[in-house]
PDB file of N, CA, C and O in Angstrom:
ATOM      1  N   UNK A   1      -1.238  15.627  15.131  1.00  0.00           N
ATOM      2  CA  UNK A   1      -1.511  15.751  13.715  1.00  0.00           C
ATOM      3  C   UNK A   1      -0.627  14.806  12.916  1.00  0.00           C
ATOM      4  O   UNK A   1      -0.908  14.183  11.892  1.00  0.00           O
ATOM      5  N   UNK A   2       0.151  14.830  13.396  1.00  0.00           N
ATOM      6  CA  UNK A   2       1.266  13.821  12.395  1.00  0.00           C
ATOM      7  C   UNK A   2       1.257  12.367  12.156  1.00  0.00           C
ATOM      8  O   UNK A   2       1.839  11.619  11.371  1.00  0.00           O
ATOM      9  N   UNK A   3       0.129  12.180  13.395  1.00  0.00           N
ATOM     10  CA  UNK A   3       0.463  10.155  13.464  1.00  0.00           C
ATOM     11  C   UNK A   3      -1.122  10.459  12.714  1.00  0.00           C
ATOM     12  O   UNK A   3      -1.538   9.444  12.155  1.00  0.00           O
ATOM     13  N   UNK A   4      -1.703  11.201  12.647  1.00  0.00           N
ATOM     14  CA  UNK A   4      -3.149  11.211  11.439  1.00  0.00           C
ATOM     15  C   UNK A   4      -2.557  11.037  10.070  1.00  0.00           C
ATOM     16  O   UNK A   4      -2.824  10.295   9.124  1.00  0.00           O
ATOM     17  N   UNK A   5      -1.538  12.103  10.314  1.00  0.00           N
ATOM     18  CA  UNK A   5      -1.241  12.029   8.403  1.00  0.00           C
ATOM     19  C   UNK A   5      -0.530  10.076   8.209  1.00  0.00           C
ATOM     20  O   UNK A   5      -0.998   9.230   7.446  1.00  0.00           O
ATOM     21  N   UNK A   6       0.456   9.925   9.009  1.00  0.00           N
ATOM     22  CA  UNK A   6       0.667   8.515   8.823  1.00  0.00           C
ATOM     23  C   UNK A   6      -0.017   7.880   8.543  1.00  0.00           C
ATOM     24  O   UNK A   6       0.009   7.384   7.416  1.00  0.00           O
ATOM     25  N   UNK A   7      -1.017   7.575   9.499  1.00  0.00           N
ATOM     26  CA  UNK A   7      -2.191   7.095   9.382  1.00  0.00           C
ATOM     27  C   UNK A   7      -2.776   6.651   7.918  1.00  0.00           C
ATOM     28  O   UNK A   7      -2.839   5.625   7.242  1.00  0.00           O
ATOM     29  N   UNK A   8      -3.117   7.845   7.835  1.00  0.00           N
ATOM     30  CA  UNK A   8      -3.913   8.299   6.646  1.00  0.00           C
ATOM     31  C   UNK A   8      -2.714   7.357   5.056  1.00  0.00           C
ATOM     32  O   UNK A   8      -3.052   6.416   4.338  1.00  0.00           O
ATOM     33  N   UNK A   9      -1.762   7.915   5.058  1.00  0.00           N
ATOM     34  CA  UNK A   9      -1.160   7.396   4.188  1.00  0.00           C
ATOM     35  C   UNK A   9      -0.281   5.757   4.522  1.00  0.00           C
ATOM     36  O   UNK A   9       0.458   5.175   3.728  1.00  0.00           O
ATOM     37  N   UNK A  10      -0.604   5.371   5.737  1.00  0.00           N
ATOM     38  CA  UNK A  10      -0.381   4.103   5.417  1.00  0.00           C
ATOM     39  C   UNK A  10      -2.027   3.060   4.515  1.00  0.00           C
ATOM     40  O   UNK A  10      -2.063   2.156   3.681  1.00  0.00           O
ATOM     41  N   UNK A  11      -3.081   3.810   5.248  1.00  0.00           N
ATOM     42  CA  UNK A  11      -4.000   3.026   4.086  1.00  0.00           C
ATOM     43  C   UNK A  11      -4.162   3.238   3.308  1.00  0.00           C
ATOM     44  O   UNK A  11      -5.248   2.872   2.858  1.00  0.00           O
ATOM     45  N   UNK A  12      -3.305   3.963   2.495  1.00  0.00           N
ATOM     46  CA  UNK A  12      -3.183   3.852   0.781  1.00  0.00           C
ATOM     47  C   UNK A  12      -2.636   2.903   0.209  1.00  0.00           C
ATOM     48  O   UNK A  12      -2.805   2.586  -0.968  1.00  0.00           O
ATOM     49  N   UNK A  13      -1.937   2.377   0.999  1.00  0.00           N
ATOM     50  CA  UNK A  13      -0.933   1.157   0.869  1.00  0.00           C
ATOM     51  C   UNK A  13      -0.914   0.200   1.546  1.00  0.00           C
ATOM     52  O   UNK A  13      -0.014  -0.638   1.588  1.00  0.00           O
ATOM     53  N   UNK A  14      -2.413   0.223   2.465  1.00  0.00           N
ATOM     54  CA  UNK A  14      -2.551  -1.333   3.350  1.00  0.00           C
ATOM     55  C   UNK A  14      -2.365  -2.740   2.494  1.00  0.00           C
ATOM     56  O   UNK A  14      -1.747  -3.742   2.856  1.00  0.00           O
ATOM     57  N   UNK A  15      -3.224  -2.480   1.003  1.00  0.00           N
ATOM     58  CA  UNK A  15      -3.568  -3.460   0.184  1.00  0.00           C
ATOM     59  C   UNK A  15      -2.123  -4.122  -0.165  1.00  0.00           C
ATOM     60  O   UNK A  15      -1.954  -5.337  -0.264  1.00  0.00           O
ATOM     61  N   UNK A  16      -1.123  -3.161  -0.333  1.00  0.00           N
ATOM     62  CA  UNK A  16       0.013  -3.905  -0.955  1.00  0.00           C
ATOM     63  C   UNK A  16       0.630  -4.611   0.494  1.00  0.00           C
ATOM     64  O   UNK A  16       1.196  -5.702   0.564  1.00  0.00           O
ATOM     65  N   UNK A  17       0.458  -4.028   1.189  1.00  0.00           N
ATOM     66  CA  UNK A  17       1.062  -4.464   3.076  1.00  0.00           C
ATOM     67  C   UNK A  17       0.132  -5.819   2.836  1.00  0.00           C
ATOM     68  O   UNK A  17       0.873  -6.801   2.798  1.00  0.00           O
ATOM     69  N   UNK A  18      -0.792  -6.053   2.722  1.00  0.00           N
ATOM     70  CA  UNK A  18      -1.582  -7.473   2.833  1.00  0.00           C
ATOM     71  C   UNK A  18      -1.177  -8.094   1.849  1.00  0.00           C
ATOM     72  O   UNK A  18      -1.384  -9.294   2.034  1.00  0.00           O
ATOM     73  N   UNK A  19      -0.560  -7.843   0.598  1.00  0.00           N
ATOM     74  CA  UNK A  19       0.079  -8.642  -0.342  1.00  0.00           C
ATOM     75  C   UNK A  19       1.328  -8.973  -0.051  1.00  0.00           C
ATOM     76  O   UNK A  19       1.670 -10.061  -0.514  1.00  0.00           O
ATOM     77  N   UNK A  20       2.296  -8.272   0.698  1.00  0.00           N
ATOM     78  CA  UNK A  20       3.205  -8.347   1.313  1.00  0.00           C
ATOM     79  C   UNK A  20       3.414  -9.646   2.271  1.00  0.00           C
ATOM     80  O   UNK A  20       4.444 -10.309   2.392  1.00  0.00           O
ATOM     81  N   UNK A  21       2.378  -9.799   2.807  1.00  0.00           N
ATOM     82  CA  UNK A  21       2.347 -10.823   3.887  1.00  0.00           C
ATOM     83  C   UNK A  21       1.656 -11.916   3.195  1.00  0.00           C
ATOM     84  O   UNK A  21       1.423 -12.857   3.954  1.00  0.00           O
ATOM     85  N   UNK A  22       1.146 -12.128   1.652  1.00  0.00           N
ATOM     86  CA  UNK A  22       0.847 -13.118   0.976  1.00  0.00           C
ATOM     87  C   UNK A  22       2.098 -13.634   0.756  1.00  0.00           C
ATOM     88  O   UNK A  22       1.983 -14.836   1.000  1.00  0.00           O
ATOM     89  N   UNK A  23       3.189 -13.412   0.444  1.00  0.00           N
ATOM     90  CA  UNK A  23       4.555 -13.723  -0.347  1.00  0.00           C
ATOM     91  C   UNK A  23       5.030 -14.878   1.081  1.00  0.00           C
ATOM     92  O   UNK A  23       5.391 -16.045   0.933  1.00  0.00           O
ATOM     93  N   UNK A  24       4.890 -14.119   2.449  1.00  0.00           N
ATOM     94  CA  UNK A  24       5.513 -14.609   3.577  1.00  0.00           C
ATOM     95  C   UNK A  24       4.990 -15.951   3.543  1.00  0.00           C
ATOM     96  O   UNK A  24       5.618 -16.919   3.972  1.00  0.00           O
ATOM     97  N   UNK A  25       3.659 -16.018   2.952  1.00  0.00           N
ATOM     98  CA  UNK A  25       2.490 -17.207   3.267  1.00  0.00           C
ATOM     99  C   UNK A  25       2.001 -18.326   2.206  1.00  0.00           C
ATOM    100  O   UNK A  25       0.995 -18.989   1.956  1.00  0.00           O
ATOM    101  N   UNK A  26       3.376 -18.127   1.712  1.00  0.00           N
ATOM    102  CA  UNK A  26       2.822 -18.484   0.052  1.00  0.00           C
ATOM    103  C   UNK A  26       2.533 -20.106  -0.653  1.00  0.00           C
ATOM    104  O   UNK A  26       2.064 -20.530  -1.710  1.00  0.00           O
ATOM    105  N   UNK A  27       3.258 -20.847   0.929  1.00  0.00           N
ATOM    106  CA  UNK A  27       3.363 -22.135   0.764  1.00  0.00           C
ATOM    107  C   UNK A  27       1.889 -22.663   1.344  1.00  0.00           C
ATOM    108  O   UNK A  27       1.460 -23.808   1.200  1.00  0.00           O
ATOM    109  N   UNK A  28       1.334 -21.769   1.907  1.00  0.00           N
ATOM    110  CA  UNK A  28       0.067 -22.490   2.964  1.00  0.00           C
ATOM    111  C   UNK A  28      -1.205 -21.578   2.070  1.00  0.00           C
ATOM    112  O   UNK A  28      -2.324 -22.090   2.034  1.00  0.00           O
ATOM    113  N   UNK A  29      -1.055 -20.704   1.616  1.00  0.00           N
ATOM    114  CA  UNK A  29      -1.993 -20.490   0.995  1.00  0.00           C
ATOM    115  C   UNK A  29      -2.163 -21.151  -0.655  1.00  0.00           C
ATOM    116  O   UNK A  29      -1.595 -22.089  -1.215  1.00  0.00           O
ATOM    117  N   UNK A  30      -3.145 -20.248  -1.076  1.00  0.00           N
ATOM    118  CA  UNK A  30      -3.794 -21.186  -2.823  1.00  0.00           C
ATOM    119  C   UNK A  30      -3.399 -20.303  -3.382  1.00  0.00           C
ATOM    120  O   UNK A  30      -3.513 -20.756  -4.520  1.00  0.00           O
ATOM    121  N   UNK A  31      -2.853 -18.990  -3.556  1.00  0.00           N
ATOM    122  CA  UNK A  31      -2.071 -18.495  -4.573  1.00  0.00           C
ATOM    123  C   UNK A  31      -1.250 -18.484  -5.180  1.00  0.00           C
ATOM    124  O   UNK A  31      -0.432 -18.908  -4.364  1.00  0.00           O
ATOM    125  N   UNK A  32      -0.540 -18.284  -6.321  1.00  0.00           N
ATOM    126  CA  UNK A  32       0.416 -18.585  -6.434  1.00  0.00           C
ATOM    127  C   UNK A  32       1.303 -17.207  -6.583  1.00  0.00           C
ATOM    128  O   UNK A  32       0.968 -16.023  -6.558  1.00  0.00           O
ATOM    129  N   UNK A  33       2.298 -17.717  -6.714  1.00  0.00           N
ATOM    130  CA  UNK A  33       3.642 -15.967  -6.853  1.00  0.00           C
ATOM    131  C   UNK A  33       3.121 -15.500  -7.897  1.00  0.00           C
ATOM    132  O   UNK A  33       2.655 -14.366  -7.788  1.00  0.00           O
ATOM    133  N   UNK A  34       3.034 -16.066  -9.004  1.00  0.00           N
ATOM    134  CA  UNK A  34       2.441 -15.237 -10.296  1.00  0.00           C
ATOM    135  C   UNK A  34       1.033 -13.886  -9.855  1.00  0.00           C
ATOM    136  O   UNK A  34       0.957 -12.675 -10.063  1.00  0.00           O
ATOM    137  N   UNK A  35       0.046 -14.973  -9.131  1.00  0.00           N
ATOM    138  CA  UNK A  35      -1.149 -14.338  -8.914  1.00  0.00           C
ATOM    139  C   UNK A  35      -0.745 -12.949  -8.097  1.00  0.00           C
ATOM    140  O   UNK A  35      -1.135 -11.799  -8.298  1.00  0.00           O
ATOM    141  N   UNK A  36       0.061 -13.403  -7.227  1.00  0.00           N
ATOM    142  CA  UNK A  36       0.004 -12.110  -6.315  1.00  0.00           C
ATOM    143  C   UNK A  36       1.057 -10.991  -6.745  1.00  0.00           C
ATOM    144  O   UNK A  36       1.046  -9.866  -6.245  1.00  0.00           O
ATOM    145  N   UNK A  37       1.798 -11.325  -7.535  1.00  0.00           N
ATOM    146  CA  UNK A  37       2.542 -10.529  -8.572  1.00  0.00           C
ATOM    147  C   UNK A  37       1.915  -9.950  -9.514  1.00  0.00           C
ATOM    148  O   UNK A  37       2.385  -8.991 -10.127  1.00  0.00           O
ATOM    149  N   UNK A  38       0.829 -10.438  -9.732  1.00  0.00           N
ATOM    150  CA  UNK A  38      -0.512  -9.669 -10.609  1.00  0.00           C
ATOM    151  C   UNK A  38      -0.839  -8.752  -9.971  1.00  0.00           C
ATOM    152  O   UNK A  38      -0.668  -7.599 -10.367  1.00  0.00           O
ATOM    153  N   UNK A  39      -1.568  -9.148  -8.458  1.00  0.00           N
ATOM    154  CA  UNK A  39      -1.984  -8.410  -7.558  1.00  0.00           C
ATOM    155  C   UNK A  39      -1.822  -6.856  -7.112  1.00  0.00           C
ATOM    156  O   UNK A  39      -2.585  -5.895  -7.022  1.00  0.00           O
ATOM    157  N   UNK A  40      -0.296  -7.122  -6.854  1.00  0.00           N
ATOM    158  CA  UNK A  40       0.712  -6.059  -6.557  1.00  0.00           C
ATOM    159  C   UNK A  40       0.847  -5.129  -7.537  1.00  0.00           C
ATOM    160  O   UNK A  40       0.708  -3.935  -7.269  1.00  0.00           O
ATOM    161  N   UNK A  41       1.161  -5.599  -8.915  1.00  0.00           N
ATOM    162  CA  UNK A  41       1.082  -5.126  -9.952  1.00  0.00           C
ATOM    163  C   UNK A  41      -0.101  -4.107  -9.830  1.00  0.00           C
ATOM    164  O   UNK A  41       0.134  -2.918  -9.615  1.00  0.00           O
ATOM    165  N   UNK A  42      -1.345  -4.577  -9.967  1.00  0.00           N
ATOM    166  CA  UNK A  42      -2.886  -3.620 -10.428  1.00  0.00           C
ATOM    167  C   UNK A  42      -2.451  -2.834  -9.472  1.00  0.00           C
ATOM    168  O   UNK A  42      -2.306  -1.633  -9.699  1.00  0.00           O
ATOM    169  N   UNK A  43      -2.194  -3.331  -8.345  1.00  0.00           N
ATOM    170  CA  UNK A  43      -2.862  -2.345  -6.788  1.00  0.00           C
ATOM    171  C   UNK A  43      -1.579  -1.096  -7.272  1.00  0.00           C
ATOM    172  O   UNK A  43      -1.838   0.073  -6.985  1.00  0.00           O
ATOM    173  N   UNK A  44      -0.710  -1.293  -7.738  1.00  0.00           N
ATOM    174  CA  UNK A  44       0.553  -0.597  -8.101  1.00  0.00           C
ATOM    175  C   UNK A  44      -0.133   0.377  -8.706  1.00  0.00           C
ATOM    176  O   UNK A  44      -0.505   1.377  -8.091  1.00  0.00           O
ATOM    177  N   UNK A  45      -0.358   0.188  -9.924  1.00  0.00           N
ATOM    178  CA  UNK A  45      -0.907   0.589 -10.998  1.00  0.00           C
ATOM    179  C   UNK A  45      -2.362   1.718 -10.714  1.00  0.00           C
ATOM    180  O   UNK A  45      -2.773   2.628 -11.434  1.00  0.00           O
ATOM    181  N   UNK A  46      -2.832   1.262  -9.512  1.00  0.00           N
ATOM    182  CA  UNK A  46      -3.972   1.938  -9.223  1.00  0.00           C
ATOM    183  C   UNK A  46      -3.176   3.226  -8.301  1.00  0.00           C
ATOM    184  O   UNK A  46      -3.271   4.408  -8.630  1.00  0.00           O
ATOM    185  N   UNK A  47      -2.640   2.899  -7.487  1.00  0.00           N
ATOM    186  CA  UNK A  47      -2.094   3.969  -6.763  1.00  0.00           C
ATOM    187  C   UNK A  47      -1.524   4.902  -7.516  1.00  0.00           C
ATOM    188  O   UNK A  47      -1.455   6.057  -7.096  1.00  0.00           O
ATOM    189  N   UNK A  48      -0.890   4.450  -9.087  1.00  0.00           N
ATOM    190  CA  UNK A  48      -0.269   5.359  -9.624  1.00  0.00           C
ATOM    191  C   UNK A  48      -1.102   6.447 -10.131  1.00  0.00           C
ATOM    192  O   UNK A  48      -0.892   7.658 -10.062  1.00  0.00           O
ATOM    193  N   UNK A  49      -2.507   5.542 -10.880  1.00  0.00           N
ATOM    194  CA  UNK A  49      -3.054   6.683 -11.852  1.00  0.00           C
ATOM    195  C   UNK A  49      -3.632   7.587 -10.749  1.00  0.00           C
ATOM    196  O   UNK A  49      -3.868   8.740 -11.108  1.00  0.00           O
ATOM    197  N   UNK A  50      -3.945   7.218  -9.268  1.00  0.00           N
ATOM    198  CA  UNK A  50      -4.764   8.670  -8.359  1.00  0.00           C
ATOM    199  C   UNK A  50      -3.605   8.704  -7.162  1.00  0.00           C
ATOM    200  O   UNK A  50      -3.650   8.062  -6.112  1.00  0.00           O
ATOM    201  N   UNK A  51      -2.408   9.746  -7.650  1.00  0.00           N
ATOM    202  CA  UNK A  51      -1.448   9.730  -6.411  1.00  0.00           C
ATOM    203  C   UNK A  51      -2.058  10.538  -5.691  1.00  0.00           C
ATOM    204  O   UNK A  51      -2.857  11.320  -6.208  1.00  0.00           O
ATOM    205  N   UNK A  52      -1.768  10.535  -4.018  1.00  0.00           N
ATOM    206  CA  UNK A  52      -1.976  11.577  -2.994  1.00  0.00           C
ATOM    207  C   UNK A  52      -1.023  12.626  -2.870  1.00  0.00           C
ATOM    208  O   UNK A  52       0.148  12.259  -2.957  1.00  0.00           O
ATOM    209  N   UNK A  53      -1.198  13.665  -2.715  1.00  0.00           N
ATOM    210  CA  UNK A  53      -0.139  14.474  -2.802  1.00  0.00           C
ATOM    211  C   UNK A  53      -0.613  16.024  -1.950  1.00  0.00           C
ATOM    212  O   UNK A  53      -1.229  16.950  -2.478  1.00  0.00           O
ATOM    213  N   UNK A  54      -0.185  15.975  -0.689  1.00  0.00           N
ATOM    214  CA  UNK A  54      -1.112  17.125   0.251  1.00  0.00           C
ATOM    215  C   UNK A  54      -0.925  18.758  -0.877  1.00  0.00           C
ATOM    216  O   UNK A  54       0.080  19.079  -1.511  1.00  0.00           O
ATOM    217  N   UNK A  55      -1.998  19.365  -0.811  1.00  0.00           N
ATOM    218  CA  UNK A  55      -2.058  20.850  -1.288  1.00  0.00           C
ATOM    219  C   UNK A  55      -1.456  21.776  -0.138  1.00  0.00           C
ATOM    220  O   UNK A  55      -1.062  22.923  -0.351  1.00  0.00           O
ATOM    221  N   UNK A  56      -1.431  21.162   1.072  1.00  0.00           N
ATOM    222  CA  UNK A  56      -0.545  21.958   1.863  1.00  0.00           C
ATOM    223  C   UNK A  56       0.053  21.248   2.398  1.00  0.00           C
ATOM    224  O   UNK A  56      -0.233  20.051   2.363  1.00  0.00           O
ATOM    225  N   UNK A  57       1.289  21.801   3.214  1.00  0.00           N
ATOM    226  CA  UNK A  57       1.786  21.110   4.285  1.00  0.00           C
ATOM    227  C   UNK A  57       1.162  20.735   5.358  1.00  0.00           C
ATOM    228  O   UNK A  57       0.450  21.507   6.001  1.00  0.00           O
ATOM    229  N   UNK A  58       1.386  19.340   5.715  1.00  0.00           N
ATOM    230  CA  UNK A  58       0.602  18.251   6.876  1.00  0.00           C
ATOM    231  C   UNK A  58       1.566  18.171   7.838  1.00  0.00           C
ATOM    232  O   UNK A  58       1.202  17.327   8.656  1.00  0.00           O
ATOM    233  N   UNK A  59       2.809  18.727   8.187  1.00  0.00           N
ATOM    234  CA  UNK A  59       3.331  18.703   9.193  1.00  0.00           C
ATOM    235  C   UNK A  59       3.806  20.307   9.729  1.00  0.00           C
ATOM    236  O   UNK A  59       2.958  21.128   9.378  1.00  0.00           O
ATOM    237  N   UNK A  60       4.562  20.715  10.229  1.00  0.00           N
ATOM    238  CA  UNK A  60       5.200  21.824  10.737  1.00  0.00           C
ATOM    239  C   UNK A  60       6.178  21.524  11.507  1.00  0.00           C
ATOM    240  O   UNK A  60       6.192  20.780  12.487  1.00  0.00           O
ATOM    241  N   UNK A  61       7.172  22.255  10.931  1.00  0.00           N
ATOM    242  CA  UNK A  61       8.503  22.022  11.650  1.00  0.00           C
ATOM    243  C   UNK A  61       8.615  22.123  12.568  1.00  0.00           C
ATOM    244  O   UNK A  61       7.869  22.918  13.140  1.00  0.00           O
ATOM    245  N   UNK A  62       9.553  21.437  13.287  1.00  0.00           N
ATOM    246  CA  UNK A  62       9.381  21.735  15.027  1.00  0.00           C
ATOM    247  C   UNK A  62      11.232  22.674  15.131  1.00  0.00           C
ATOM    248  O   UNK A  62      11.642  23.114  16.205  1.00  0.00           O
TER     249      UNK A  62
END
């Protein structure tokens, strides 16, 4: 159950993980820092206005 919930909440945040690896790439690609600082920004911004937040607990203590 637990590497689901990971799972699950790392693709809430793949988009910024792929912006992440724009910054690494920034000389070979056509974007520029500004753009993807935009990028990051919205995708930010989007995650904020619909946070995830479990109604129950997704793990159990061991």
């Amino acid at each position: 159950m637990r590497s689901t919930v990971w799972v699950h909440e790392l693709a809430l945040t793949e988009q910024l993980a792929e912006l992440d690896d724009e910054y690494d790439t920034l000389e070979y690609g056509d974007k520029t820092a500004a753009q993807i600082d935009a990028e990051v920004t919205a995708e930010a911004r989007r995650l904020a206005a619909h946070p995830h937040v479990p109604t129950e607990p997704t793990d159990t203590p061991s």
